[in-house]
C-alpha positions in Angstrom: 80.5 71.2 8.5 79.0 73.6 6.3 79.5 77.8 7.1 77.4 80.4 5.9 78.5 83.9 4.6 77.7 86.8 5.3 76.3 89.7 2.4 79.5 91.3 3.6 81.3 88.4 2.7 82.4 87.1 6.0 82.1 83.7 8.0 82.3 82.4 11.9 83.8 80.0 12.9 82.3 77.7 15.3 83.8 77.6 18.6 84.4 73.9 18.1 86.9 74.5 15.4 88.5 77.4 17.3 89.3 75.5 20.1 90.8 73.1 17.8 92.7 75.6 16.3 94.3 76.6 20.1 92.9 80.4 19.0 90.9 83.1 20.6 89.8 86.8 19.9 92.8 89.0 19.1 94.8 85.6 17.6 95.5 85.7 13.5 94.7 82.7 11.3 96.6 82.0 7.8 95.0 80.3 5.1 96.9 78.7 2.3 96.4 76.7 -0.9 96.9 73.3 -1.3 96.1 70.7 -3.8 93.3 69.6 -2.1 92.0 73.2 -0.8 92.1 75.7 1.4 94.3 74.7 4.6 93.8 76.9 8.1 96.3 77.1 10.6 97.0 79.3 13.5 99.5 82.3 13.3 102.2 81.8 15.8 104.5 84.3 17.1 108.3 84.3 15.5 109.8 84.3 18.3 113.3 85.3 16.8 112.1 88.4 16.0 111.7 89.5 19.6 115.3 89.8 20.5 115.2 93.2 19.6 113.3 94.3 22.2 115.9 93.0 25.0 117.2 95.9 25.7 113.8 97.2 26.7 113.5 95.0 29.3 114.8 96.2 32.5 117.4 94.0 34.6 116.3 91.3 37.2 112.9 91.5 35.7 111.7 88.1 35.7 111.6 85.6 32.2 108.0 86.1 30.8 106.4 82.5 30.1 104.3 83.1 27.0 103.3 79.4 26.8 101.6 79.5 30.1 100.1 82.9 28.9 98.6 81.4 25.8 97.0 78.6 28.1 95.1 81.3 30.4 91.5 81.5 29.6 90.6 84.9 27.6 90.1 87.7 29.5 88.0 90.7 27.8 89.5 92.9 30.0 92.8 93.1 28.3 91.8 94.2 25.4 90.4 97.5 26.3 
């Protein structure tokens, strides 16, 4: 597969290789050097870092499932 870029320096990625990828608008992508190139991998949320927010949510709210959230299809709407 071969990408152009862009005069501003910038490339898209084929909706194939998103999909692979398990990303959409809004996700983050990190790119690291190997020995062979350039490797891409999604940006996943560190979960651990959410237990401070605990306390924000209110009691006998119910447990948020954000693996079934991931799996929903993108909705444009949300990002407004």
């Amino acid at each position: 597969m071969v990408l152009k870029i862009s005069p501003n320096r910038e490339v898209t990625l084929p909706s194939e290789v998103m999909d692979a990828l398990g990303v959409g608008p809004g996700d983050q992508l990190e790119i690291t050097e190997g020995p062979d190139g350039f490797i891409l991998r999604p940006r996943r949320i560190d979960y651990s870092s959410l237990g401070t927010l605990k306390d924000k949510i209110p009691p006998g709210h119910p447990a948020f499932d954000i693996e079934s959230f991931r799996k929903r299809p993108y909705d444009p709407s949300l990002r407004d």
